[in-house]
N, CA, C and O atoms as a MOPAC input file, in Angstrom:
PM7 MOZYME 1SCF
protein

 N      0.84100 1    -1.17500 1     0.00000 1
 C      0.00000 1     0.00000 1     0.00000 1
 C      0.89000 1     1.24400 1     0.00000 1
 O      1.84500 1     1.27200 1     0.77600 1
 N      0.62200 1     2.37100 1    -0.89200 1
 C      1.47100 1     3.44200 1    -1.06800 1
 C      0.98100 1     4.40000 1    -0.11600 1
 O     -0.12200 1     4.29000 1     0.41800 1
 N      1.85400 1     5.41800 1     0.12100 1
 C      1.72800 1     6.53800 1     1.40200 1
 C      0.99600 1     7.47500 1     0.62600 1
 O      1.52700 1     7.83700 1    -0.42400 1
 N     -0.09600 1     7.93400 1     0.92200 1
 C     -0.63600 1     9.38200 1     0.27100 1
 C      0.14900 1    10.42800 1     0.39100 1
 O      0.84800 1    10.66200 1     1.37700 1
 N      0.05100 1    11.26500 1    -0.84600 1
 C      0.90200 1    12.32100 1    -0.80300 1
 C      0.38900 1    13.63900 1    -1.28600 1
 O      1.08200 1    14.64100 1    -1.10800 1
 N     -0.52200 1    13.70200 1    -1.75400 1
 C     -2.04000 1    14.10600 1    -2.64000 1
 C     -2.95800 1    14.56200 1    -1.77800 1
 O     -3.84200 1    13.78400 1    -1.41800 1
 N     -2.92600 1    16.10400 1    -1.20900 1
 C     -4.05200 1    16.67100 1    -0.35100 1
 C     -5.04800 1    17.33900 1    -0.96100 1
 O     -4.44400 1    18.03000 1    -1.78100 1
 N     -6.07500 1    17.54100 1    -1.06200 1
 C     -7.05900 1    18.79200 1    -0.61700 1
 C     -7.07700 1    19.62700 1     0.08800 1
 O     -7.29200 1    19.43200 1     1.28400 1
 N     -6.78500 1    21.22700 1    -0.58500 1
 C     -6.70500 1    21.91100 1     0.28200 1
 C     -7.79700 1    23.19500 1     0.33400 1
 O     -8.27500 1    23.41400 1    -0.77900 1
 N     -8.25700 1    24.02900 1     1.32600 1
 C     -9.06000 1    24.74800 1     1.40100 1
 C     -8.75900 1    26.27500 1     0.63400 1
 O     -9.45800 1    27.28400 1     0.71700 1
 N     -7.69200 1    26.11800 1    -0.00900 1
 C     -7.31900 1    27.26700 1    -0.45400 1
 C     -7.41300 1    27.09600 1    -2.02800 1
 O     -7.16900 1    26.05400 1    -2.63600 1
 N     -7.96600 1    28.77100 1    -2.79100 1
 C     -8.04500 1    28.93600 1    -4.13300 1
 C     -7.48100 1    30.10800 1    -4.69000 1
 O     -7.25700 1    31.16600 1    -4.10200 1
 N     -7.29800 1    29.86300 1    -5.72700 1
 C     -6.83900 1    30.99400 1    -6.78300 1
 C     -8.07100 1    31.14200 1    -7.68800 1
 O     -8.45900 1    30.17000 1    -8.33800 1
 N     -8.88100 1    32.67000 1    -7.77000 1
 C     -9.97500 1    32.38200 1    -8.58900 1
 C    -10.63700 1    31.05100 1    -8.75000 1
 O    -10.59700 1    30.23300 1    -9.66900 1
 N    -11.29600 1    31.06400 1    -7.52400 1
 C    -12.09900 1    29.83400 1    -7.05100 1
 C    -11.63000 1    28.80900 1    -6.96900 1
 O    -11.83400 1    28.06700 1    -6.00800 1
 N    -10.63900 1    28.42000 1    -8.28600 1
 C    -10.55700 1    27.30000 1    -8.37100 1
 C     -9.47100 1    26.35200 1    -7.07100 1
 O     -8.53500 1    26.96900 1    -6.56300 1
 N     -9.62800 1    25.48900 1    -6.83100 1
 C     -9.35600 1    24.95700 1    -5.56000 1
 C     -7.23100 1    24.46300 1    -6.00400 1
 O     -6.79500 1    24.45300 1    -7.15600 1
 N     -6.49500 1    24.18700 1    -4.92800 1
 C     -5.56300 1    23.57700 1    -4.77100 1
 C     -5.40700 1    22.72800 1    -4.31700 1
 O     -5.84500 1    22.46500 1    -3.19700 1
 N     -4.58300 1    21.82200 1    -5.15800 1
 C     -3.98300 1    20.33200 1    -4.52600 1
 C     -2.61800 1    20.72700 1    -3.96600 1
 O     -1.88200 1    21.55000 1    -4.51100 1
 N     -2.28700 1    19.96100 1    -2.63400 1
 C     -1.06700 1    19.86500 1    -1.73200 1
 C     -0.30700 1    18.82200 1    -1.93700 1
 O     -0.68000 1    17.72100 1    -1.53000 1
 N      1.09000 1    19.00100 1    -2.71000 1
 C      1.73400 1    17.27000 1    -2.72200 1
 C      2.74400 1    17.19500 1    -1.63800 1
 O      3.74400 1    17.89900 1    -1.78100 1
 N      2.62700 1    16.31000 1    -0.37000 1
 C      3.36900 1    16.59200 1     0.31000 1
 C      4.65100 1    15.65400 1    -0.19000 1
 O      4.44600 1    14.63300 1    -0.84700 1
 N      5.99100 1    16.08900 1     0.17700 1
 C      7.22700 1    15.66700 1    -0.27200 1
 C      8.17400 1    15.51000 1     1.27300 1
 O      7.99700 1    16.09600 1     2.34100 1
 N      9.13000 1    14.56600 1     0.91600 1
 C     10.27900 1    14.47400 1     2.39800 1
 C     11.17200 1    14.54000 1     1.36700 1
 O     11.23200 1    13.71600 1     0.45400 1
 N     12.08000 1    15.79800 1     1.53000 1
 C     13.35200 1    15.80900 1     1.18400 1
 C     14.55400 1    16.17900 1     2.20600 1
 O     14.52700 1    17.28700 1     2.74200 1
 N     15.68800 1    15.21000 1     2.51100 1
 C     16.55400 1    15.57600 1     3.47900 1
 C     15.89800 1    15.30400 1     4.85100 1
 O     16.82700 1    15.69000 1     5.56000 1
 N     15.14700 1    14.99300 1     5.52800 1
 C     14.18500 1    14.53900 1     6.67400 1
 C     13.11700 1    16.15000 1     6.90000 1
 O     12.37300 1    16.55100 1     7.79400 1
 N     13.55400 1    16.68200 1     5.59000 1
 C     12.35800 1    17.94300 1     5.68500 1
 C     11.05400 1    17.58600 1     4.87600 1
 O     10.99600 1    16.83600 1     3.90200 1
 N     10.12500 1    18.20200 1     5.41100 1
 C      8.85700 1    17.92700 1     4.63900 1
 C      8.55600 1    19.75500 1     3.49200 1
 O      8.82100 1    20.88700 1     3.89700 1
 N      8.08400 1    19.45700 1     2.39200 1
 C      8.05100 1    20.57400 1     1.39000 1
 C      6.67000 1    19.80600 1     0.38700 1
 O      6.26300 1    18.74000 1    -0.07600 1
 N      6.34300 1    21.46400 1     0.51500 1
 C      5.29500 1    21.26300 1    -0.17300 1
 C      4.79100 1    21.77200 1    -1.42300 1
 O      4.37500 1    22.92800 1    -1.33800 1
 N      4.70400 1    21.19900 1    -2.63700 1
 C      4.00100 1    21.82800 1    -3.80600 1
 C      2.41300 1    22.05300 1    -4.17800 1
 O      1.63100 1    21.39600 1    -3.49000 1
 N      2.05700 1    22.59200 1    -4.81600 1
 C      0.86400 1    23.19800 1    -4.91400 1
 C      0.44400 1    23.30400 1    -6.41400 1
 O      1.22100 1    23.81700 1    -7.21900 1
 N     -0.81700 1    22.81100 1    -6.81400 1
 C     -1.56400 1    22.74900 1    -8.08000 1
 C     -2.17200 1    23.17900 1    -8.13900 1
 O     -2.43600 1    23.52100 1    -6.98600 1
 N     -2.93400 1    23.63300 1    -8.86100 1
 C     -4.26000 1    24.42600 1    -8.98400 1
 C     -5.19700 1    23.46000 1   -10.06100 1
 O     -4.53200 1    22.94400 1   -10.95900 1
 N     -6.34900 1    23.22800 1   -10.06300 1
 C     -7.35500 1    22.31600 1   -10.71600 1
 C     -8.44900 1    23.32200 1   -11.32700 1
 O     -8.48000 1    24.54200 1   -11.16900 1
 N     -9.19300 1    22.65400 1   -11.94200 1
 C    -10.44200 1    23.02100 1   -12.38900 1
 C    -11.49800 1    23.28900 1   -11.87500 1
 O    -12.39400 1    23.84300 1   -12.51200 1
 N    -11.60700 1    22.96200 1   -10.65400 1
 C    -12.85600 1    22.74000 1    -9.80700 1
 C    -12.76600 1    24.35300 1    -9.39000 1
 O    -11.78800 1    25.08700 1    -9.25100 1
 N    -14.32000 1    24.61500 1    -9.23900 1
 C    -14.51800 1    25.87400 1    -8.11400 1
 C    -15.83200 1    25.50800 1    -7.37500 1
 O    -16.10700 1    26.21200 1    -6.40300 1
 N    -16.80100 1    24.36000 1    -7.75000 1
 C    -17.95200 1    24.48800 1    -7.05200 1
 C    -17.52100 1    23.59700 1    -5.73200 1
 O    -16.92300 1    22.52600 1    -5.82900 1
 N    -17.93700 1    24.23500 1    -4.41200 1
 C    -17.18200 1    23.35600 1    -3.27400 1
 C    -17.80700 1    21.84900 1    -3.01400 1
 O    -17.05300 1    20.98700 1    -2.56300 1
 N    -19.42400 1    21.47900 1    -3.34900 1
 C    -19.90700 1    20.75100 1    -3.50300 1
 C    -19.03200 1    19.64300 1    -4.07100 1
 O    -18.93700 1    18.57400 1    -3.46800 1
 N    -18.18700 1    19.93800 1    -5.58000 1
 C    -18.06400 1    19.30600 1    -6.02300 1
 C    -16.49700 1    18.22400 1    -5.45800 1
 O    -16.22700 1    17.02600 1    -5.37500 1
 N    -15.87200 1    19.43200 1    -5.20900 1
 C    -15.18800 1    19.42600 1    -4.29800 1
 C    -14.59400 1    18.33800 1    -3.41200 1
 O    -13.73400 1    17.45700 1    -3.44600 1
 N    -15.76700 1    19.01600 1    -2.37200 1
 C    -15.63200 1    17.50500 1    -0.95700 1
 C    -15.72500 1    16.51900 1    -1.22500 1
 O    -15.10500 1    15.54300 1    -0.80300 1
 N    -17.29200 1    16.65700 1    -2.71100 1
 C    -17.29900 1    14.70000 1    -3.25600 1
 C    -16.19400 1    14.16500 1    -3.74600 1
 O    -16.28900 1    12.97500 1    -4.04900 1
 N    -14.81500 1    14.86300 1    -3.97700 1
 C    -13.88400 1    14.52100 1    -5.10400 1
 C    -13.13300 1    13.81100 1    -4.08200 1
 O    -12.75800 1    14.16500 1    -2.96400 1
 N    -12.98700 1    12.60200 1    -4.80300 1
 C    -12.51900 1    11.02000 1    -4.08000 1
 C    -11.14200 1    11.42000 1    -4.29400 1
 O    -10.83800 1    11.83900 1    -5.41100 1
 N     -9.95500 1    11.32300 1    -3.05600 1
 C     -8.74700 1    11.60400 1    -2.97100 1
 C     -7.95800 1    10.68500 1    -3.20400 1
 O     -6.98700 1    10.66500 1    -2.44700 1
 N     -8.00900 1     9.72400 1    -4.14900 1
 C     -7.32000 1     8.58600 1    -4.56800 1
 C     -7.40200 1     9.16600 1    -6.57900 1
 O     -6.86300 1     8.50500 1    -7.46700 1
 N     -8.07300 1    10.28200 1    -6.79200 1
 C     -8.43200 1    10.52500 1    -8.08500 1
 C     -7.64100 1    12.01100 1    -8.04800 1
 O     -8.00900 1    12.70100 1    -8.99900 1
 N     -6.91700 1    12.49700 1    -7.42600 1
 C     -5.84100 1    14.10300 1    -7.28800 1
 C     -4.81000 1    13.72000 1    -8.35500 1
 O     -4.48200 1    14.69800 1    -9.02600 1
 N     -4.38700 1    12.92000 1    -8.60000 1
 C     -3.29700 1    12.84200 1    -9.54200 1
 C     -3.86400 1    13.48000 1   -10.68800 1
 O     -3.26600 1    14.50000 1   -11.02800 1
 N     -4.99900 1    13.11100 1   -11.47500 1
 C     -5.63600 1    13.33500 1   -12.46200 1
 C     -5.94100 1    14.79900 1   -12.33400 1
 O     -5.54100 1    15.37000 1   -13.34900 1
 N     -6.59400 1    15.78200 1   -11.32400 1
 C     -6.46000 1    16.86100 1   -11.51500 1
 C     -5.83400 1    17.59300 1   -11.38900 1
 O     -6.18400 1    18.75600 1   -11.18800 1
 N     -4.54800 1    17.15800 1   -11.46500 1
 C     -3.14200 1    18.28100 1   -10.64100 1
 C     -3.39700 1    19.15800 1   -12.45000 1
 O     -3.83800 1    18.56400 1   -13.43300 1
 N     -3.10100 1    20.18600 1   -12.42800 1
 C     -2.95100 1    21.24300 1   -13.29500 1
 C     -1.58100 1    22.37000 1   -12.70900 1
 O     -0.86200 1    22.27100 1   -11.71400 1
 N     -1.61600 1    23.23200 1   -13.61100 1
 C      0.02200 1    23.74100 1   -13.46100 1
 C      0.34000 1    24.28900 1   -11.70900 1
 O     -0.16000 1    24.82100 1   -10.71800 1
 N      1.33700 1    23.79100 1   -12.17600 1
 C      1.92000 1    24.17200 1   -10.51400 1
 C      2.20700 1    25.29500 1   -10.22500 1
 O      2.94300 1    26.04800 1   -10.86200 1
 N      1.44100 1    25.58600 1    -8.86700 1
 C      1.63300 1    27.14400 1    -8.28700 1
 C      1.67200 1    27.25200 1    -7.13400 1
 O      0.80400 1    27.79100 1    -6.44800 1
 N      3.33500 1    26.43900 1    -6.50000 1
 C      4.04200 1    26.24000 1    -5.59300 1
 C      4.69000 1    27.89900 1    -5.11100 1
 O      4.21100 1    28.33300 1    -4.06300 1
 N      5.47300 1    28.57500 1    -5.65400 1
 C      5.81100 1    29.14500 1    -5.68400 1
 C      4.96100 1    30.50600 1    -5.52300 1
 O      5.14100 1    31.13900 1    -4.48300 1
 N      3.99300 1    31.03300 1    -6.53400 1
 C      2.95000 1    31.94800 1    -6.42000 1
 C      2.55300 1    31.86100 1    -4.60200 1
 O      2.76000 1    32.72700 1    -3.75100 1
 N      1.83600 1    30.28900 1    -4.41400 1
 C      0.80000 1    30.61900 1    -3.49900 1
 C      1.50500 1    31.08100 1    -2.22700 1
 O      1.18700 1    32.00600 1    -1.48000 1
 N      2.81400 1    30.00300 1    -2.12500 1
 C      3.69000 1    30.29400 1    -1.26700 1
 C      3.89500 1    31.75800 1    -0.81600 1
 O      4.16700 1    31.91300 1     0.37400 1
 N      3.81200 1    32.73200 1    -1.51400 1
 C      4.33100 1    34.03700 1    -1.75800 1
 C      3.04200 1    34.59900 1    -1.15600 1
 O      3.17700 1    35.31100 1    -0.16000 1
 N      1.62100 1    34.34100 1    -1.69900 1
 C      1.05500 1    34.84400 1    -1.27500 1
 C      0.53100 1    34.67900 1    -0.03700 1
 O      0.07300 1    35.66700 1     0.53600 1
 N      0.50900 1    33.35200 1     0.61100 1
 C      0.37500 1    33.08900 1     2.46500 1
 C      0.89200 1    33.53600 1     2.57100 1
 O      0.27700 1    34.59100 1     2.41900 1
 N      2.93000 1    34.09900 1     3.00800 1
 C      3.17600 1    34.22300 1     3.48400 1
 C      2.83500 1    35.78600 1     3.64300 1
 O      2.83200 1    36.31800 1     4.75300 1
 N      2.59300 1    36.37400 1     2.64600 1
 C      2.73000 1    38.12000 1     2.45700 1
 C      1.46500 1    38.12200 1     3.14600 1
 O      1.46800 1    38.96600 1     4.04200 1
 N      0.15800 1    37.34600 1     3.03200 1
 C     -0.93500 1    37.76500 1     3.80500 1
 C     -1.29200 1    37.25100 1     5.21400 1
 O     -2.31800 1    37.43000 1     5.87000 1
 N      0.33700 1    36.25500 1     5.63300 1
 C     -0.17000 1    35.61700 1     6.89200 1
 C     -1.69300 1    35.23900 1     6.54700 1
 O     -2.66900 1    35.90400 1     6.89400 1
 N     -1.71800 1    33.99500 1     5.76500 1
 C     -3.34600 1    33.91900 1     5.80000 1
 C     -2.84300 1    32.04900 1     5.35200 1
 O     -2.20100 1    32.03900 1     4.30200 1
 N     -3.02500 1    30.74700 1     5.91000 1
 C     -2.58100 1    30.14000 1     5.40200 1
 C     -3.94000 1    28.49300 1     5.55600 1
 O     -3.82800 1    27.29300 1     5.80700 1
 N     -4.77300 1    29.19100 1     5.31300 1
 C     -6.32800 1    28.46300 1     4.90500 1
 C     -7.22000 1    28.98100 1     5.08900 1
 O     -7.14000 1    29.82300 1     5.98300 1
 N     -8.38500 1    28.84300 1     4.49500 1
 C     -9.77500 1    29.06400 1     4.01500 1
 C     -9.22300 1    30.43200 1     3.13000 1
 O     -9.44100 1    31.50400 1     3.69500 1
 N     -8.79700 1    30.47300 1     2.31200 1
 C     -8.65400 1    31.84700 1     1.44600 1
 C     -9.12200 1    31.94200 1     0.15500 1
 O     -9.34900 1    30.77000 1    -0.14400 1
 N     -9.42100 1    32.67300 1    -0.84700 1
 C     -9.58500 1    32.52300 1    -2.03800 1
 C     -8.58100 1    33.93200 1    -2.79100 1
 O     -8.71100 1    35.12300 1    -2.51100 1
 N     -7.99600 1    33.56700 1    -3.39000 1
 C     -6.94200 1    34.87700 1    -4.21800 1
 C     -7.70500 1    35.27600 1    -5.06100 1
 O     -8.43800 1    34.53200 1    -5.71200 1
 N     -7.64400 1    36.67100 1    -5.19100 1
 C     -8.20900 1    37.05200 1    -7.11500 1
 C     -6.72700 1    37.96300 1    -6.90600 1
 O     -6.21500 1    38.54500 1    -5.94900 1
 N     -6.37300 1    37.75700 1    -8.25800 1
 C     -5.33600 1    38.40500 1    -9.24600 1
 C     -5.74400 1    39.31100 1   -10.12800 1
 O     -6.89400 1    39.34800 1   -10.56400 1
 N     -4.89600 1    40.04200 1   -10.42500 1
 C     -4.83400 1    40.89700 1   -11.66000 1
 C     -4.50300 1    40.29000 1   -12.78100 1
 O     -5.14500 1    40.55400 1   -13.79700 1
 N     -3.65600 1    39.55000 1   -12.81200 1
 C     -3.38500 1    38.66500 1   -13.74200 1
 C     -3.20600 1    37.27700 1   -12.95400 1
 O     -3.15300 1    37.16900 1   -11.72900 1
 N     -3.12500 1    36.25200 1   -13.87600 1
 C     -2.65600 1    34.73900 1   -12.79300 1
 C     -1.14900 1    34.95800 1   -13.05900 1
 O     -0.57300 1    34.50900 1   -12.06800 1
 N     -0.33600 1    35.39300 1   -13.85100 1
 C      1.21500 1    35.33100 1   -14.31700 1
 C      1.79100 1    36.58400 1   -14.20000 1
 O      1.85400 1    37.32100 1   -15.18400 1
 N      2.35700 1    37.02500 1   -12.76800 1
 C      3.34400 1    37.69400 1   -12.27900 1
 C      1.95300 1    38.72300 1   -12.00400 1
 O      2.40300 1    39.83300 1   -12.28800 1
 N      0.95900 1    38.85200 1   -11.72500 1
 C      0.06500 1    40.14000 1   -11.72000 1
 C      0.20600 1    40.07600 1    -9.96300 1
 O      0.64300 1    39.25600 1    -9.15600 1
 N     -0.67700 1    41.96200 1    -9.86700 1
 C     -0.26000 1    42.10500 1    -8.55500 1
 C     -1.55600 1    42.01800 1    -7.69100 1
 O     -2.64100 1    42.31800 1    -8.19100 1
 N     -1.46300 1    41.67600 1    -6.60700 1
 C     -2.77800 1    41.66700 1    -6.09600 1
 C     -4.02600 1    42.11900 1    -6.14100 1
 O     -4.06200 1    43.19800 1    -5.55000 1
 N     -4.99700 1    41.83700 1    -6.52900 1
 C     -6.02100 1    43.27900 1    -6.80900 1
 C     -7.06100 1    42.85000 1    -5.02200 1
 O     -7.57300 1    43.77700 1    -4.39400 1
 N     -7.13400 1    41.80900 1    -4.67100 1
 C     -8.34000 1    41.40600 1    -4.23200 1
 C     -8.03800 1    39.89600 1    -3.28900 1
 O     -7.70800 1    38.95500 1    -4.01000 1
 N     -8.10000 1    39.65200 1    -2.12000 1
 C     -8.08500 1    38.97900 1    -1.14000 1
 C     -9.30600 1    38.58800 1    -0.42200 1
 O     -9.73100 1    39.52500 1     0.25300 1
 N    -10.08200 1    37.41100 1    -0.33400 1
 C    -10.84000 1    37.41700 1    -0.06400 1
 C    -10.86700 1    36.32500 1     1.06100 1
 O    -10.88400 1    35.21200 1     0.53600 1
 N    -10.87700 1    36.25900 1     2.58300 1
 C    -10.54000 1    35.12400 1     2.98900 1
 C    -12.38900 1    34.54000 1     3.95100 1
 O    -13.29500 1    35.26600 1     4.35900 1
 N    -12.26900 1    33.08300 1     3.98300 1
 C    -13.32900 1    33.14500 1     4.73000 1
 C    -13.20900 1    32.76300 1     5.69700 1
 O    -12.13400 1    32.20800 1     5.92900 1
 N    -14.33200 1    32.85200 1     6.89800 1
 C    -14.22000 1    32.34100 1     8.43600 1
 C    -14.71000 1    31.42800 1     8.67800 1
 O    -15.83200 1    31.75500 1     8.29100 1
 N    -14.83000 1    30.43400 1     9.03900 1
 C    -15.09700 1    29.52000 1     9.61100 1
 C    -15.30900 1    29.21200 1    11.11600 1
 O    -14.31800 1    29.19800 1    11.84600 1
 N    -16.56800 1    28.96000 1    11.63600 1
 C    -16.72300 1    29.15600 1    12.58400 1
 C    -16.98300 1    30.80700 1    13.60600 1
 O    -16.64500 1    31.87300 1    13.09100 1
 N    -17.57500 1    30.77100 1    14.97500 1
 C    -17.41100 1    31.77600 1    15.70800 1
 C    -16.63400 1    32.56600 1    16.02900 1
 O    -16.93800 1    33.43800 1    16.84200 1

């Protein structure tokens, strides 16, 4: 049986949702980041996590990285861009969860 490595994560870029691949390099753990097709959350939660390989789409390890850290914001968020490629923030939208 193989180790999952393939998350769901609560965070989007223009809706559309991100996959988390977690990695051990050197006894460090690092993480890359995809962005998919999906934006309806419905569809989402139903999406069976043995089927993430198939929606990984271009990687935006680097971007999202940049943007948690600059917004200290590091789940439930949704980004809007000015552009998706090098554009500058226009719009941050994060949600709450809970009381």
């Amino acid at each position: 049986m193989s180790k999952r490595t393939l998350y769901k994560t609560n965070i989007r870029i223009f809706n559309k949702y991100l996959i988390m691949k977690i990695k051990i390099i050197n006894n460090k753990t690092k993480y890359d980041f995809y962005l998919t097709e999906i934006t309806d959350p419905e569809k989402w939660i139903d999406q069976d996590e043995k089927q993430l390989e198939k929606l990984k789409g271009k990687k935006m390890t680097d971007k999202i990285e940049k943007l948690l850290d600059e917004h200290k914001i590091y789940s439930n968020v949704n980004f809007h861009l000015s552009e998706l490629e090098g554009g500058d923030i226009s719009k941050v939208n994060v949600v709450k969860v809970g009381g």
